[in-house]
N, C-alpha and C positions, 0 to 999 in steps of 0.2 A: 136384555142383552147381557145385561151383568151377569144372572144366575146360568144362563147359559156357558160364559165364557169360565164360570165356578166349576161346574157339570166336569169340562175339561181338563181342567187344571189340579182338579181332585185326581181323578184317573191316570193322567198323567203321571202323578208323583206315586201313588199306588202300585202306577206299574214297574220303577223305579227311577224315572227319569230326575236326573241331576238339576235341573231348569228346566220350565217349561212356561212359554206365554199364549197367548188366544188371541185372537182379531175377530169381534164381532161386525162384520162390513156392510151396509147395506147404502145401497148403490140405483143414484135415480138417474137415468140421462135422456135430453131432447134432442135431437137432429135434426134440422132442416136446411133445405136447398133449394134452389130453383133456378131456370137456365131457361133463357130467349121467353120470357111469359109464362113458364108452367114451373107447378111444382117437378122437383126431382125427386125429392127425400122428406118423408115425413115418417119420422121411426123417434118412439120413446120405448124406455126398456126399462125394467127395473131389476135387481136381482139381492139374494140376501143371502148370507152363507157365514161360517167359520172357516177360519185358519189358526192351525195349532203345530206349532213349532217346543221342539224337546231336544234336550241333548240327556243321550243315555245312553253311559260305558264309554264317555269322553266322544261321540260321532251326533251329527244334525240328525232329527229325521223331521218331516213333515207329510201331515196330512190334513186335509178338506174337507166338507161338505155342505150340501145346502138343506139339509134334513137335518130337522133343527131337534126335535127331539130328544129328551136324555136320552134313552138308549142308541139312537144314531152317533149323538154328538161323544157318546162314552166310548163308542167301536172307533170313532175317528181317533181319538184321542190315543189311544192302543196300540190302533195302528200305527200312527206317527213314533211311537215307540219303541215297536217292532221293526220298522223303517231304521231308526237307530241305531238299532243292536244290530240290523245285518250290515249297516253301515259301517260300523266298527271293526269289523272283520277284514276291512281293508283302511283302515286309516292311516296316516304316519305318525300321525301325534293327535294327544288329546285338544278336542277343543277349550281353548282361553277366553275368557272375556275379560274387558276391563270392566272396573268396578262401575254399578250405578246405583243411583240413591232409588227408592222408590217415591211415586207419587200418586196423589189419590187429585183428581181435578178433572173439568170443564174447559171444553174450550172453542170458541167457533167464528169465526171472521165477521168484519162489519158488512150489513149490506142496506140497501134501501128498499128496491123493489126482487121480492119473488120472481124470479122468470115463471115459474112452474104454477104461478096465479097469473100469470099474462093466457090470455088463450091464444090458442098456438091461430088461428084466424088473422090476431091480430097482429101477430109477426112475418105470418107467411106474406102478409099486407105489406108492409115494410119491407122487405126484400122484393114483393110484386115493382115497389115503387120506383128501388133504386133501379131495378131491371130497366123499367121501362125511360127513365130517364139516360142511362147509358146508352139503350138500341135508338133512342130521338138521334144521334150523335150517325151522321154518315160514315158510311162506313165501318163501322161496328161489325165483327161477324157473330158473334157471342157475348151475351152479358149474364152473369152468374153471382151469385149471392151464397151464402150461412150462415147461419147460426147455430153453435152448439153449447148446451147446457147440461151440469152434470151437479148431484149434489151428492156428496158421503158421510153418511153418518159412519161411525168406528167406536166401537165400546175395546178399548185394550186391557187386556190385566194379565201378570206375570206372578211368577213364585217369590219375585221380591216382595210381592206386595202391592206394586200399583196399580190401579184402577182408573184408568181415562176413558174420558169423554170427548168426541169430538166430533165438528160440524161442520165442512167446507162446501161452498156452494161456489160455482165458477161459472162464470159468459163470458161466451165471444162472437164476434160476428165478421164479415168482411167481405167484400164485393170484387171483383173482376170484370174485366172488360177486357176484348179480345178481338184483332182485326189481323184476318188473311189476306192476303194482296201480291199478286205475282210473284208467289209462289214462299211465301214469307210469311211467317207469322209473329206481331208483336202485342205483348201484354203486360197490361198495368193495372196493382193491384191499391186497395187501400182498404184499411189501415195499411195492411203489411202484406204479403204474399201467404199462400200455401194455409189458407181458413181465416186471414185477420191477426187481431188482438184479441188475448184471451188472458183474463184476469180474474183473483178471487174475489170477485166483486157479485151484487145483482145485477137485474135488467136495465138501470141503471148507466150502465156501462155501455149497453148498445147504444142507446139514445144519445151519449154523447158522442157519437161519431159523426151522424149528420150524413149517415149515406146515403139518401137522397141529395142533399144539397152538393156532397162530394163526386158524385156520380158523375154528371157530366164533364169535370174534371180530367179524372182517369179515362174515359171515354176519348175525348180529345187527343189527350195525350198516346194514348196507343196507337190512335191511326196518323198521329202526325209523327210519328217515330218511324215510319215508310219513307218518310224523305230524308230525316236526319241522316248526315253525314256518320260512317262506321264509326267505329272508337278506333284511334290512332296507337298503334303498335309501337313498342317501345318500352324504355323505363321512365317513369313522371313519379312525379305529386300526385296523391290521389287523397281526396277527401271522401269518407265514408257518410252517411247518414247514421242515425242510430239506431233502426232495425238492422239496417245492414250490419252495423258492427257488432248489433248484440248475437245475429247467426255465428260469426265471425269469433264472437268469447265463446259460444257455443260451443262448437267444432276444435275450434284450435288451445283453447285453456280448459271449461267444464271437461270435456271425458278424459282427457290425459291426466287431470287429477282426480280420477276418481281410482281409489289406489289398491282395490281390489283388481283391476286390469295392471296396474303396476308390477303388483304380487304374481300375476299370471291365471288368478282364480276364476276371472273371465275374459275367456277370447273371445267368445261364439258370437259377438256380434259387435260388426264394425270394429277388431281388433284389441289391442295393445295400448302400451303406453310408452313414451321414450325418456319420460319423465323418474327413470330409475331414483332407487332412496337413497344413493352418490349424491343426487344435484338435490338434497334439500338443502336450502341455506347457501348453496353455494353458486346455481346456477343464474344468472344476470336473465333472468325472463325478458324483460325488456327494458324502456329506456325511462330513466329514474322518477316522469309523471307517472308512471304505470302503474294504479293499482286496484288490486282485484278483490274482492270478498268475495265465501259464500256466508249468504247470509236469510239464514229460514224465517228471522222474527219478522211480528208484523211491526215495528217499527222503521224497517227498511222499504216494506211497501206489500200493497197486497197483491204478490205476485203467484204467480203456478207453484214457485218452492217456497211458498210459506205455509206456515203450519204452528201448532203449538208446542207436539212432540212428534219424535218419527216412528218410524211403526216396531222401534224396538221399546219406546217408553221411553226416550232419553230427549227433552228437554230442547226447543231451538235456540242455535246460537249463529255467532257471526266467528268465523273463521279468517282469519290471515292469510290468503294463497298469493299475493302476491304485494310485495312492501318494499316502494318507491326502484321498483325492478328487479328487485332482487326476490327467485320462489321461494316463500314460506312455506306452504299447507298443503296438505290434501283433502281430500272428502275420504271421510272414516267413519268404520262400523264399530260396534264394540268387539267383535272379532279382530276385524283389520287394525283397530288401533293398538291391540292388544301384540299383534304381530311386528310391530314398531317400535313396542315400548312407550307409545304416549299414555299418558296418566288416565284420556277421556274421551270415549269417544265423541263426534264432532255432529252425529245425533244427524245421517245423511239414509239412514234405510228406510225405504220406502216400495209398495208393492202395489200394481195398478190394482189388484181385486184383492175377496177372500182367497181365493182358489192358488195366490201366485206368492212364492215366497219374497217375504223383502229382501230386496238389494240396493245396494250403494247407488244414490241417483243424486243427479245434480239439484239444487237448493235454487238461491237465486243464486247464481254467480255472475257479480256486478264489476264493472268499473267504474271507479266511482268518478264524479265530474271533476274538471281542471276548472281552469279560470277565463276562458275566454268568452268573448258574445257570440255568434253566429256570422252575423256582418261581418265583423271588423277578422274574422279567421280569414271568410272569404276576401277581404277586401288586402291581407298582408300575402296571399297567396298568386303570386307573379303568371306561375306558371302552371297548371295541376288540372286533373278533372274529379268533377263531383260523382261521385255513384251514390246510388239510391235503389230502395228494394231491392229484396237477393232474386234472383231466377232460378241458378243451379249453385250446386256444391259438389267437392271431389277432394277428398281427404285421404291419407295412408292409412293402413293400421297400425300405426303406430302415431299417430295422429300430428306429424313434421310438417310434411308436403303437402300442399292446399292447393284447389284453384277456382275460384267461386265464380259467380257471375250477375250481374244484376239487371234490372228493368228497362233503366234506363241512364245514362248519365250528360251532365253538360260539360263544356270546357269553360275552364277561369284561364281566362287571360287580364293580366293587369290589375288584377281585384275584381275580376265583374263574370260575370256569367255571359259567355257569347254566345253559344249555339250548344245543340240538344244533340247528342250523341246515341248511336242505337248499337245494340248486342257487346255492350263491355264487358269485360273480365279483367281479374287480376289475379294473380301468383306469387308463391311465395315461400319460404320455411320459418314457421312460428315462430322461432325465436327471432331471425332476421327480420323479420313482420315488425314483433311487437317492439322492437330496438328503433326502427325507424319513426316511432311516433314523435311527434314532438311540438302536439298541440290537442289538448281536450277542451270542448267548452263544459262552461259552467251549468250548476243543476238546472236554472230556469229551462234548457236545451234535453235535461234528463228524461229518461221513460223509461221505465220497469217494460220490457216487452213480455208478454209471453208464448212460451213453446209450446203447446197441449200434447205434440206428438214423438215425444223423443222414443227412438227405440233403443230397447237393450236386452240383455239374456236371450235364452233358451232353457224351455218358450220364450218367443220374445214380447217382453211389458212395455204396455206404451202408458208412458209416462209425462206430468206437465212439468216444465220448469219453468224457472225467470231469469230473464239476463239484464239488467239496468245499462244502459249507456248514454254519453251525449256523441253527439258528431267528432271526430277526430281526423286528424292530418298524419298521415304518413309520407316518409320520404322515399325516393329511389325506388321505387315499386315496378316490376315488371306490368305491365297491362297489353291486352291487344284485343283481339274480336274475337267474341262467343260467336256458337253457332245458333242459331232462332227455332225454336223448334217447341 
């Protein structure tokens, strides 16, 4: 990989380019699925390629391949140079970066077990299992399973000098269950909705979910969610769970600070930002428990945005975006921070393949725990309903206006949980959102969730992230009834 990404970076500078780096990527992934007893999806794929990124005559150029060859990978390189120079022809100003050190290192996530030494037999098995424990459950109309696996090697080196190595390996898995009934459909997911949980972990990781044991569970609960009483219209208390709320940092804090959309650099997918560079330091995000990191190191946890360095070579760190309500930070390149005036970039570029330039992507962006138990939240809570799992989402572009919708939820009357609630939703503007909290519990309550699917650009890279949360109370909240679908 090295001498390859050398090949590059010689030509590069040859051809006169001012900086130039390489991403040597190779890229291994598992899929599988299955639904009412059969497999769905059994797709593994592998693929290996260069990306070589140059600036020459002050303009980006980039170019790809998976022809690895010196003289392939020396015309790539060229090209990406050539790419430049016609880029420059139309630029308004030369490209900046801010300063970085170089580094030469290794780097690659803890794990236990290989998923990719499990044979896939014996996984399909385990999703067979949970399958079939969900459809025991009357009334069931669908039961469905996943599992995906991916591992990336990346060899990176640039003109400053550094040389990285790195090795992340990621599983997830998660089950559904699905019952239609006069003319209604309601579904409950576990872990989490929309593929599970997925973390930089091994096989490991599946196993302790217990989807078999969990199975019946969710199964139950979908078709007894047919009788439950609608979710009550109005404004309340509403307690979130901690998937729910980590979609919820997702959507409403991760993209709005990622400050290439700020700048206007990217619209093309899912918009904007409202978080203009007026309201850094100044604008009251939310209410004075609030507070957010991103934070890429693995001593924050091993989530989808962790890593050792981002794909520009700069080093993970933990960021300030949000400090006791008050917005600190954004997610920065060494371009964009360059464009700000910070001293460093915040080490957020990241690109799903060889083939895709990096771009600014969400890290883990956490909130980090308060102080409460679980109980004793529910037990001070008079009046409020609980929601749990997301179902849908509906955001602006400019990511203010929200209105999500979840699995399922119960009402808290008097401290307790009385009855099970179906098709809830709530609504909101971000900042009025995050202002009414005013109850996190404590880490024991915490979970690193992960995203594996976030989209962004054009083309558009799908991307993993992390969002850490525990359960939280919100006040005044508008809520009323989703539609089931």
């Amino acid at each position: 990989m090295e001498q390859i990404a050398n090949w590059a970076l010689d030509t590069a500078v040859a051809r006169g380019a001012s900086y130039a780096d390489a991403r040597v990527v190779e890229l291994r992934q598992r899929e599988l699925s299955t639904k009412n007893g059969q497999v769905g999806t059994l797709l593994e794929s592998e693929s290996l390629g260069i990306g070589i990124r140059v600036i020459a005559d002050g303009a980006w150029g980039f170019a790809s391949t998976d022809r690895l060859a010196r003289k392939t990978v020396e015309a790539c390189a060229a090209e990406a140079v050539a790419i430049a120079r016609a880029s420059a022809l139309a630029k308004k100003q030369d490209v900046v970066l801010a300063p970085e050190q170089a580094y030469v290192d290794t780097w690659q996530n803890p794990y236990i077990k290989d998923p990719f030494r499990i044979p896939v037999e014996r996984q399909i098995e385990l999703l067979l299992a949970a399958d079939a424990e969900m459809r025991r459950v009357p009334g069931v109309t669908l039961a469905e399973g996943s599992m995906l696996f991916r591992r990336i090697e990346q060899f990176f080196a640039s003109t400053l000098g550094s040389r990285i190595h790195q090795v992340k390996l990621q599983s997830g898995a998660g089950i559904v269950a699905t019952s239609f009934a006069d003319g209604e459909i309601q579904r409950r997911s576990y872990p989490n909705s929309f593929g599970g949980q997925h973390a930089l972990a091994g096989y490991e990781l599946v196993e302790s979910f217990d989807l078999v044991g969990q199975a019946p569970r969710i199964a139950e609960e979908a078709v007894a969610l047919h009788k439950a009483e609608p979710c009550p219209e109005g404004v309340r208390t509403i307690l979130l769970d901690s998937s729910q709320l980590a979609l919820q940092i997702h959507e409403s804090i991760g993209h709005p600070i990622e400050l290439d959309r700020v700048l206007g650099q990217e619209a093309n997918f899912a918009g904007m930002s409202f978080l203009t560079l007026d309201q850094l330091n100044r604008l009251q995000y939310g209410s004075e428990i609030v507070n957010v990191v991103a934070d890429a190191r693995l001593v924050h946890g091993q989530g989808l945005g962790t890593f050792g360095y981002d794909d520009e070579g700069v080093p993970a760190q933990c960021t300030e975006i949000i400090r006791n309500g008050l917005f600190t930070g954004y997610l920065t390149s060494r371009e964009t921070a360059a464009a700000i005036g910070a001293a460093r970039s915040g080490g957020t570029m990241r690109a799903e393949s060889w083939n895709r330039l990096p771009i600014i992507r969400m890290t883990n962006v956490s909130l980090l725990p308060g102080t409460w138990k679980l109980d004793e939240l529910i037990a001070d809570t008079d009046d409020g309903i609980w929601m749990e799992t997301n179902h849908s989402w509906s955001i602006d572009d400019r990511r203010h206006h929200f209105q999500f919708s979840t699995e399922i939820a119960w009402e808290i009357r008097g401290g307790r949980k009385v009855r099970m609630l179906k098709n809830p939703s709530y609504s909101g503007l971000t900042t009025e959102f995050w202002n009414s909290c005013d109850a996190i519990c404590a880490r024991e309550h915490w979970t690193l969730w992960g995203t594996p699917n976030c989209g962004k650009g054009q083309p558009m890279q799908t991307m993993g992230t992390g969002h850490g949360a525990a359960p939280a109370r919100f006040r005044n909240v508008r809520v009323g009834i989703a539609f089931s679908k």
